[in-house]
C-alpha positions as CSV (number, residue, x, y, z in Angstrom):
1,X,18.3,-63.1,52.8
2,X,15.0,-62.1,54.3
3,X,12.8,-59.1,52.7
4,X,13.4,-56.8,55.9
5,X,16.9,-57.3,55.4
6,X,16.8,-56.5,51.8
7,X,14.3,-53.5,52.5
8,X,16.7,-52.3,55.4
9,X,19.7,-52.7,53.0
10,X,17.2,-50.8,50.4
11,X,16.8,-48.1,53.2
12,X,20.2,-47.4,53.7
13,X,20.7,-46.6,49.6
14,X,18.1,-45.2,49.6
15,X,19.1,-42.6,52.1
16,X,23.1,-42.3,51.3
17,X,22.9,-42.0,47.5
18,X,20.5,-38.9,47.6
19,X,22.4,-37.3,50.0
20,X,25.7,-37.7,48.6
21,X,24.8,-35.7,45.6
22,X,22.5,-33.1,47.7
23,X,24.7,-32.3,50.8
24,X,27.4,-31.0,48.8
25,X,24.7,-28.8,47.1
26,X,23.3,-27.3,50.5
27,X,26.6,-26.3,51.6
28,X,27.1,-24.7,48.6
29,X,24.0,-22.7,48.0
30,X,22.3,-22.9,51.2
31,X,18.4,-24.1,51.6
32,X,17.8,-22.1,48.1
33,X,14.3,-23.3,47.3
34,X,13.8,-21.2,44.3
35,X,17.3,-22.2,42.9
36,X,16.7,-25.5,43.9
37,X,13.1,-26.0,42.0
38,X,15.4,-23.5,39.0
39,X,18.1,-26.1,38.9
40,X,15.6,-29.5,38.9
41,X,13.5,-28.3,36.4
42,X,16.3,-26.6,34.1
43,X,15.4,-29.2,31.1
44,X,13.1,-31.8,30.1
45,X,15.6,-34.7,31.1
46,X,15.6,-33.1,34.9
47,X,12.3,-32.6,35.0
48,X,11.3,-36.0,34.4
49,X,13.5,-37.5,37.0
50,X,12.0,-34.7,39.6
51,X,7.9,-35.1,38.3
52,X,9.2,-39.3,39.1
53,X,10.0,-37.9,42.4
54,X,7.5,-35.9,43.5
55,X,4.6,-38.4,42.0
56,X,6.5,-41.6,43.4
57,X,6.5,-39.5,47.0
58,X,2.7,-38.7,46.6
59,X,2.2,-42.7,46.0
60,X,3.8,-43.2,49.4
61,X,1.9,-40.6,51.0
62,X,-0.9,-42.3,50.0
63,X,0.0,-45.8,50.9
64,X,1.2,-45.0,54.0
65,X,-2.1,-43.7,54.6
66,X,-4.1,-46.4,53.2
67,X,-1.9,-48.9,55.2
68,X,-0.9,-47.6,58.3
69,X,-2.6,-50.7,60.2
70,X,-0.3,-52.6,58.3
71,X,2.6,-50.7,59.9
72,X,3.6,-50.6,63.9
73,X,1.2,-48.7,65.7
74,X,4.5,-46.2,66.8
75,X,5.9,-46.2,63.8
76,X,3.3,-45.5,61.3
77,X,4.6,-42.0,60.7
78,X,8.0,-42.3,60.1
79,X,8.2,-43.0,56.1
80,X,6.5,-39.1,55.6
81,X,9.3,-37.3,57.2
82,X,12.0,-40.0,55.5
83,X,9.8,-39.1,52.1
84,X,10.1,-35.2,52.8
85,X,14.0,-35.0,54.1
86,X,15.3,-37.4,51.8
87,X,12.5,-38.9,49.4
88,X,11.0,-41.8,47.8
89,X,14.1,-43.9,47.5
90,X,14.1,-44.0,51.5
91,X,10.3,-43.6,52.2
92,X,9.0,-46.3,50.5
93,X,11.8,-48.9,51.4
94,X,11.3,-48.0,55.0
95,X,7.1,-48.3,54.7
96,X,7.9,-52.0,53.2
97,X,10.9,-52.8,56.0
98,X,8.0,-52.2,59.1
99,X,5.6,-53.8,57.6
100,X,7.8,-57.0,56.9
101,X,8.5,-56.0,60.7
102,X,5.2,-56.1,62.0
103,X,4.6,-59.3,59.8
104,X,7.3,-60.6,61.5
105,X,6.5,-60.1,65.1
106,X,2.5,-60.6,64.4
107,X,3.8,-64.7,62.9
108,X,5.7,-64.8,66.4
């Protein structure tokens, strides 16, 4: 199987996983960002796993701006948003699947 295939594949867990466990939340409590943030950091064990997050999605942020050249030139932009409505898990896997894209066109 080819890398953008794998990343694509990546992209797609990446997106459903998260949002199987946060949708149900949302209808539940509504965009609640102080609950939220209350409920994320309510122990050390959750608190790890969201200073993970919130680290691994400033190391995307960073690497899509460090290596947006690397990325098609309309498309650049489109791992922040996936980073900020979903996170890291879909961010970063989308970053790597268009720039195996663009490596892919550029060898054509």
């Amino acid at each position: 199987m080819k890398p953008k295939n794998i990343y694509l594949l990546l992209c797609l867990a990446g997106a459903v996983l998260p949002l199987w466990q946060v949708i149900p939340w949302l209808l539940a409590n509504g965009l609640n960002l102080p609950l939220f943030f209350e409920q994320l950091f309510a122990n050390r064990v959750s608190a790890f796993f969201g200073m993970d997050v919130i680290v691994s999605a400033v190391v995307v942020f960073v690497l899509v701006g460090v290596e947006k050249s690397q990325l098609p030139p309309k498309w650049w932009w489109l791992p922040v948003p996936a980073v900020l409505v979903v996170g890291g898990s879909l961010g970063l896997p989308l970053f790597l699947y268009l720039r195996e894209a663009k490596r892919e066109s550029l060898a054509r």
